[in-house]
C-alpha positions in Angstrom: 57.6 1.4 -11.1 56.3 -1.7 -9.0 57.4 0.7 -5.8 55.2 3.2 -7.3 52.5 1.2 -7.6 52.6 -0.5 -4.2 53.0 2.7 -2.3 50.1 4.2 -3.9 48.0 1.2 -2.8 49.0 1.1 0.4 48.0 5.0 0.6 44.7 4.1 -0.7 44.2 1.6 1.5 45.3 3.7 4.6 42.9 6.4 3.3 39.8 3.7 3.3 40.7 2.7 6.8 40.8 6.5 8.2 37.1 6.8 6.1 36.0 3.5 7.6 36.6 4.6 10.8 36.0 8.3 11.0 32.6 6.9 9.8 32.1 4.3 12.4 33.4 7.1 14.7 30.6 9.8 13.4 27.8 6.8 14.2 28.7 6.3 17.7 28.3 10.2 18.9 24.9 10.3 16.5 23.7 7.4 18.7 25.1 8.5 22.1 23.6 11.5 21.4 20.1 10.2 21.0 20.6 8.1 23.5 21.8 11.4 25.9 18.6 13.1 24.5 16.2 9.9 25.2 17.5 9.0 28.7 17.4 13.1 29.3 13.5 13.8 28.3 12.6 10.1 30.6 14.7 11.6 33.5 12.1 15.3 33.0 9.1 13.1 32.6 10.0 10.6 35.9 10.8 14.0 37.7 7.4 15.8 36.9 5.6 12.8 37.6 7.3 11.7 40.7 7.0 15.7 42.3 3.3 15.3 41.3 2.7 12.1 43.3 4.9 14.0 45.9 2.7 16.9 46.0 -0.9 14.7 46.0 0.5 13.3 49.0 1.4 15.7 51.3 -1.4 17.4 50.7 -3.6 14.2 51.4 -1.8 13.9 54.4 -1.6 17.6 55.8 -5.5 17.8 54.7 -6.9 21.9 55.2 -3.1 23.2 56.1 -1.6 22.2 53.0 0.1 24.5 50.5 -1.4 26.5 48.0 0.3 25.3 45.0 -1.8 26.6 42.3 -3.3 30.3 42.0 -6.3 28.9 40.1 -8.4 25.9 39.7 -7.2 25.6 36.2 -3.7 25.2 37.6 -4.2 23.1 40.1 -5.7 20.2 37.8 -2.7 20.9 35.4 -0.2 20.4 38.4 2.1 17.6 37.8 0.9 17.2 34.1 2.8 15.6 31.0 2.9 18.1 27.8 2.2 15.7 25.0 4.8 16.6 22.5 7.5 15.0 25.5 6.1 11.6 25.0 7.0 11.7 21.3 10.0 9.2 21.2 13.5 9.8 19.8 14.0 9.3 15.8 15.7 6.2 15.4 18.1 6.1 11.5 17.5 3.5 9.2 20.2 1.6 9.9 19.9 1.0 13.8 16.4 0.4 13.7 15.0 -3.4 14.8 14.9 -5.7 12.2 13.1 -8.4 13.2 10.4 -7.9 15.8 10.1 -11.0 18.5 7.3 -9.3 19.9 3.6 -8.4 18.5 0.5 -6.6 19.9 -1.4 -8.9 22.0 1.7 -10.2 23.7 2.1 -10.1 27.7 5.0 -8.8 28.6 7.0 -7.0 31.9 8.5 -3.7 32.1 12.0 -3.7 33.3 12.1 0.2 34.2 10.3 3.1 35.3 7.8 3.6 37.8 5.7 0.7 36.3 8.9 -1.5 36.7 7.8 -5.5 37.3 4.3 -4.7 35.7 2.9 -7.0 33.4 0.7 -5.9 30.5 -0.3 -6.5 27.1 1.1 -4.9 24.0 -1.1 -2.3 22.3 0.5 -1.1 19.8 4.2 -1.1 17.8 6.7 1.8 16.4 9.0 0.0 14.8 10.3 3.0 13.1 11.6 4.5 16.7 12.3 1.1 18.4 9.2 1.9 21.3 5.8 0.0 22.2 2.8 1.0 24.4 1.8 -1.4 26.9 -2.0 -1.3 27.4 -2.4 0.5 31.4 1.1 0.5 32.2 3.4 3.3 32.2 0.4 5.5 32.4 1.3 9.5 32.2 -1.4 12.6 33.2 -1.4 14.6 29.8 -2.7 18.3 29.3 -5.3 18.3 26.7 -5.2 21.9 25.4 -8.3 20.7 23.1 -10.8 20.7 26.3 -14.0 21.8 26.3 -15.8 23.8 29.4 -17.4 21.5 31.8 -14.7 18.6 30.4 -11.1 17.8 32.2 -8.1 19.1 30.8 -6.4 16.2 32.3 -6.4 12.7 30.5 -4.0 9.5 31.5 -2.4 7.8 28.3 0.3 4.7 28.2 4.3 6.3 27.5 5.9 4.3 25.2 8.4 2.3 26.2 11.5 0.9 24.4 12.0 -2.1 22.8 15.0 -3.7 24.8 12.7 -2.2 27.8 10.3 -5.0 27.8 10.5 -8.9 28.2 8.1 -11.4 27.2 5.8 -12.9 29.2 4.8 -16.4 28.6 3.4 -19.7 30.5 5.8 -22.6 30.7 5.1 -26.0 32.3 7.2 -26.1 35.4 9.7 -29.1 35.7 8.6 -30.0 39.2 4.7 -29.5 39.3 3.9 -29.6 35.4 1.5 -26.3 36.1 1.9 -23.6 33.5 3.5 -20.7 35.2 4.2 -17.5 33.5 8.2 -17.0 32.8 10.4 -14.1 31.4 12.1 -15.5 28.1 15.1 -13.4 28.3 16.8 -14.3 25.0 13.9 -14.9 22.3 15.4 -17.6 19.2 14.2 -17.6 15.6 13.5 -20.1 13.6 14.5 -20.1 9.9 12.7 -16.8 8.2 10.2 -17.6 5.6 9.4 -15.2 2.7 6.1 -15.2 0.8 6.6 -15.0 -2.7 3.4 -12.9 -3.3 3.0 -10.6 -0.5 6.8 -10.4 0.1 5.9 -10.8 4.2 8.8 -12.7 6.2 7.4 -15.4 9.0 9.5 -17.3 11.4 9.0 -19.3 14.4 9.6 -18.1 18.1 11.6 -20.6 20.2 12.3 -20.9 24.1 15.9 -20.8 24.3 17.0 -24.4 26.7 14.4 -26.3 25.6 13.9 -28.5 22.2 11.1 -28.1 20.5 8.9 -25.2 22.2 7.7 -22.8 20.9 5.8 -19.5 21.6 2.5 -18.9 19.4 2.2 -15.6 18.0 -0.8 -13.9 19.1 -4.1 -14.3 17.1 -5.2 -10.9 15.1 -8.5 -9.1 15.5 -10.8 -9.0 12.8 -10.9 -5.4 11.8 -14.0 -3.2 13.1 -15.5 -1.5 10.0 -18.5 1.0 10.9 -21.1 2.2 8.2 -20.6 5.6 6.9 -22.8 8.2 4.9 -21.0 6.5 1.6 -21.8 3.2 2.2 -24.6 0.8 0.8 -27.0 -0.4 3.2 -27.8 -4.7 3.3 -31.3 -3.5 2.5 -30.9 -1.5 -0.6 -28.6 -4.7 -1.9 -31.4 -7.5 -1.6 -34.0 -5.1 -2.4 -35.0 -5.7 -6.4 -35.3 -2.6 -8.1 -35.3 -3.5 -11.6 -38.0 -6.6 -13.0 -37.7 -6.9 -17.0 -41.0 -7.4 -18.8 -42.0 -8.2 -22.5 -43.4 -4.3 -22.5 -40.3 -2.3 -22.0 -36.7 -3.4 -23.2 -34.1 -4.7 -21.1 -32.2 -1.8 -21.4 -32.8 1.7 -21.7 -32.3 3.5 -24.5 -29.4 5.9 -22.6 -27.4 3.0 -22.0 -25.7 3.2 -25.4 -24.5 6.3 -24.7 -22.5 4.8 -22.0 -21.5 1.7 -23.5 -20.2 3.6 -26.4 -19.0 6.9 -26.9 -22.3 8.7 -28.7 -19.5 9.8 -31.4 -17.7 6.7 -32.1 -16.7 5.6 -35.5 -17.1 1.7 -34.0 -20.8 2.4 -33.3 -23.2 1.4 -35.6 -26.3 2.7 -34.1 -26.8 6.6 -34.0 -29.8 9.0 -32.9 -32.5 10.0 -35.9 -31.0 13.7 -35.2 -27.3 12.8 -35.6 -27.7 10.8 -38.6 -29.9 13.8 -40.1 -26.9 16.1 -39.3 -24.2 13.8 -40.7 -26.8 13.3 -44.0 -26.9 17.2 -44.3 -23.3 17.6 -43.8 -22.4 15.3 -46.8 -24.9 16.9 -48.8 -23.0 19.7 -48.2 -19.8 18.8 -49.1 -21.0 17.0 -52.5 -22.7 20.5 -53.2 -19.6 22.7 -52.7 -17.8 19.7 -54.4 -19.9 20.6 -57.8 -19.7 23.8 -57.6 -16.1 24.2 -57.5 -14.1 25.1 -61.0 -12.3 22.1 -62.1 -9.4 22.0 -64.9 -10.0 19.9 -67.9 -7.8 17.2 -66.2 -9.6 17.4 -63.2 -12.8 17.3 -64.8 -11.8 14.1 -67.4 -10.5 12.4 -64.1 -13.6 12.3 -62.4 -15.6 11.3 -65.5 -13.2 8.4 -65.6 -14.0 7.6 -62.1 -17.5 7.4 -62.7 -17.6 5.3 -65.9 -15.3 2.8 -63.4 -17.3 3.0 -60.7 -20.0 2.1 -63.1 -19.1 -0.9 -64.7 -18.1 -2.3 -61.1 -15.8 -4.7 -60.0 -13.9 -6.4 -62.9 -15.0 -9.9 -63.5 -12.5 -12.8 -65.3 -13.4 -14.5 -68.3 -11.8 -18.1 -69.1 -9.7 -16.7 -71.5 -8.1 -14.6 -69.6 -8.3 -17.5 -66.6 -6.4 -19.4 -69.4 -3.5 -17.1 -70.2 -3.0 -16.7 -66.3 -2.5 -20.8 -66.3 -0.5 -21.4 -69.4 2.2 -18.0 -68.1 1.9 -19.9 -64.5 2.7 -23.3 -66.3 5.8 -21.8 -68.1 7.6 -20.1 -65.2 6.4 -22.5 -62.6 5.8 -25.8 -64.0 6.6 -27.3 -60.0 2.7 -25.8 -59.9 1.5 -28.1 -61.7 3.0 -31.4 -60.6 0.0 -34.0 -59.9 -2.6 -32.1 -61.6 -4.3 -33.8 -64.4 -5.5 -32.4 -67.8 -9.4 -31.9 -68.1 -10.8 -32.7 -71.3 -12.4 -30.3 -73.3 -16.0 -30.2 -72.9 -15.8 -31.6 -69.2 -15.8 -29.3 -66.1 -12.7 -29.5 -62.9 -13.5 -31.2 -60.0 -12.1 -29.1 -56.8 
């Protein structure tokens, strides 16, 4: 039996280790495959670009005997043009995505490749779900706007992005000969121990310069959003302006505002219009009318006289001999009751 067992675990095990790695195997093509398609769409985009800066300069140098490249004016100022659906970058999974981001807009950094290689800049923007950055006026591509008006060019420059492990950050260290800042390529970025806000759930952490103690790189300061006004908003002037001055002529609130504060047919509100309580009067009249004029049994008819001849004497008051009898049964089945209370003598009245 114990043979049983023991080969059976050692098949499941086997089996976990085949699934283990056929998975580990399936991850490796998916990301050599994106990484075939990536490096495959920059080499296109440094080939149109570099035949375009080709082309602008031989015919800058051969001047009136230069090529006719283009049949129309229209082509010719799309020559050498990007399409803009190339510079969309390569989905990047989940799982190999950047987790922690050393570098933030507003940073200067230096592009290690391309035809902006050694180029310093300052980060625009982050796409942290496809591991890419734009650097503002570096890596700058012609793009065909097919949105152009007449009179307009259909040729704009924009920044590529540019991948993450592409970059380096740029920052001024003291040198240890002359003590001047001077701006140096941290290679290898360190973290400091990640914080995590308990409220907004947002993780924080130092940047240190790797090889020396107690340096640290600042993260860059944020811009105060730039809000515009729009046809929605309210204008400073109709704020401040007072629209409303109470008076001892008219109330200090309309009459409508009831209606607002409480629904009109509430049975919580206890002031109504003349009109509705004039409907609700007749309504009841109504019902009391078709109430009398129904046929009732004899039952029904000595049940209601009964209800009237109660509801005339009103609520039941008690007398002191009944007050009495309510005592004396109290004092007989719980004489605890009456522990500490003292007899009052007849002709005197009980002090509460």
């Amino acid at each position: 039996m114990l043979k049983v067992i023991n080969r059976s675990l050692r098949a499941k095990n086997q089996a976990s280790r085949v699934l283990t790695r056929w998975n580990e195997t399936k991850e490796k093509a998916a990301m050599k495959d994106g990484i075939r398609q990536e490096n495959h769409r920059n080499q296109v985009i440094a080939k149109q670009i570099k035949a375009s800066r080709m082309a602008e300069k031989e015919d800058r140098l051969l001047g009136p005997i230069a090529p006719r490249r283009a049949i129309t004016q229209a082509d010719a100022q799309e020559y050498g043009t990007v399409p803009i659906e190339k510079l969309q970058p390569q989905f990047v999974p989940a799982e190999q995505r950047i987790r922690y981001w050393n570098i933030a807009p507003g940073d200067r950094v230096v592009l290690l490749k391309g035809h902006d290689r050694h180029k310093i800049g300052v980060v625009k923007s982050l796409d942290k779900k496809n591991n890419v950055l734009t650097v503002k006026g570096v890596n700058m591509v012609p793009i065909l706007n097919p949105d152009a008006t007449e009179g307009s060019s259909p040729v704009f420059y924009m920044e590529a992005p540019v991948k993450y492990e592409d970059v380096r950050l740029v920052y001024p260290l003291p040198d240890p000969e002359t003590g001047i800042p001077k701006d140096t390529i941290i290679a290898n970025i360190k973290m400091s121990k990640i914080f995590t806000n308990k409220k907004t759930k947002a993780r924080t952490w130092e940047r240190l310069v790797p090889g020396m103690e107690g340096v640290t790189i600042p993260w860059p300061e944020k811009e105060a959003p730039k809000r515009a006004d729009t046809a929605v908003d309210t204008k400073i002037y109709d704020v401040d302006n007072t629209t409303f001055k109470p008076t001892l002529l008219i109330p200090p609130m309309p009459a409508g505002v009831i209606d607002e504060l409480r629904n009109k047919y509430s049975k919580f509100r206890t002031r109504h219009d003349q009109s509705y309580i004039a409907k609700k009067t007749a309504e009841e009249d109504a019902r009391l009318e078709l109430a009398q004029a129904r046929v009732l049994t004899p039952v029904q008819e000595l049940n209601r006289k009964l209800r009237e001849e109660r509801k005339a004497l009103g609520k039941p008051v008690l007398s002191d001999a009944m007050l009495e009898k309510i005592g004396r049964v109290m004092a007989q089945n719980r004489p605890e009751l009456l522990v500490g209370v003292q007899a009052v003598p007849a002709g005197e009245e009980a002090v509460v």
